[in-house]
C-alpha positions in Angstrom: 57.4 -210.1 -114.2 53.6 -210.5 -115.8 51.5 -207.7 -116.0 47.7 -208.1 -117.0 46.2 -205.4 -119.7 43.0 -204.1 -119.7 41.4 -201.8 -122.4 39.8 -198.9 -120.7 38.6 -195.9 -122.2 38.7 -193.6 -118.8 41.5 -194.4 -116.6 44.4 -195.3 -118.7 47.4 -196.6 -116.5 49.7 -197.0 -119.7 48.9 -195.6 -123.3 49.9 -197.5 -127.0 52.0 -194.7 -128.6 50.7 -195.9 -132.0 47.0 -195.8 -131.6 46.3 -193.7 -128.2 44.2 -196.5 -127.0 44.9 -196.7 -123.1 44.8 -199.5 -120.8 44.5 -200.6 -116.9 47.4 -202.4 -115.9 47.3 -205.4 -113.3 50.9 -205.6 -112.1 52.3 -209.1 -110.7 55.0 -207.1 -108.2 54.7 -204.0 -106.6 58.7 -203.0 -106.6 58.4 -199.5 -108.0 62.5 -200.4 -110.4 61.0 -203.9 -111.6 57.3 -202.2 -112.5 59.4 -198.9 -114.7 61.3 -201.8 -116.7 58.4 -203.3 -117.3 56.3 -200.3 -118.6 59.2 -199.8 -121.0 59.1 -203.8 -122.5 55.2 -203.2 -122.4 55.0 -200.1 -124.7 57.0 -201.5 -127.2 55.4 -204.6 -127.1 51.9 -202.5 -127.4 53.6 -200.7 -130.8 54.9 -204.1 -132.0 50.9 -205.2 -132.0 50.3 -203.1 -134.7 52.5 -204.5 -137.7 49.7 -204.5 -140.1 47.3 -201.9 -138.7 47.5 -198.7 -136.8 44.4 -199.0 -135.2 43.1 -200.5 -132.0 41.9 -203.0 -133.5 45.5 -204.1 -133.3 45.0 -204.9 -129.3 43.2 -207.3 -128.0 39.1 -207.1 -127.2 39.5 -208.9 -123.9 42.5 -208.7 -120.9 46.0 -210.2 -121.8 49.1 -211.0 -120.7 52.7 -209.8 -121.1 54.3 -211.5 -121.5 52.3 -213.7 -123.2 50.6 -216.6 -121.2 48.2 -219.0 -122.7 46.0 -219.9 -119.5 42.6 -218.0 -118.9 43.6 -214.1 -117.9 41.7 -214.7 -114.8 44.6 -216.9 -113.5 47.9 -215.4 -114.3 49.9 -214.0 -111.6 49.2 -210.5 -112.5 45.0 -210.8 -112.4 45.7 -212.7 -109.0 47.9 -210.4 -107.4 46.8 -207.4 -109.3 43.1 -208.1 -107.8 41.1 -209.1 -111.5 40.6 -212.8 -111.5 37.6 -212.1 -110.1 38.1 -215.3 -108.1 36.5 -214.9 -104.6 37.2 -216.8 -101.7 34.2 -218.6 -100.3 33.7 -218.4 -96.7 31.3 -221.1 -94.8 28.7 -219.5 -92.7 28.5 -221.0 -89.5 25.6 -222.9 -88.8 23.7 -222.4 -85.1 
């Protein structure tokens, strides 16, 4: 499972235990088991970030992928499913 990070500093979804910086999290699935296993790999992933800093500045600046993915955010299953590619489907108007 992929899950898509996002900093934010008013809604927080998940929280790095080091730092206290928060996140929005994009989620690939929606199966409530697979998304709790998950949360667990990501918050030690999150304290793992910071191996030479305890700041935020350990994180980051734009979205990104757990695991890690090396496409454009916008693309991963998680910004896809999770509704942040920010990809919108053209429809053609109909011509009279």
């Amino acid at each position: 499972m992929q899950v898509l990070l996002k900093h934010s500093e008013e809604k927080k979804d998940i929280e790095c235990a080091v730092c206290k910086q928060g996140f929005l999290v994009y989620w690939e699935r929606s199966c409530p088991n697979e998304r709790e296993t998950m949360r667990t790999i990501v918050l030690g992933e999150l304290a793992r970030h910071h191996h030479d800093t305890d700041t935020t500045t350990a994180h980051p600046a734009m979205p990104f992928n757990m695991p890690d993915w090396s496409g454009d955010h916008r693309f991963s299953g998680a910004a896809l499913l999770g509704g942040l590619s920010g990809l919108r489907r053209e429809i053609p108007i109909p011509r009279a």
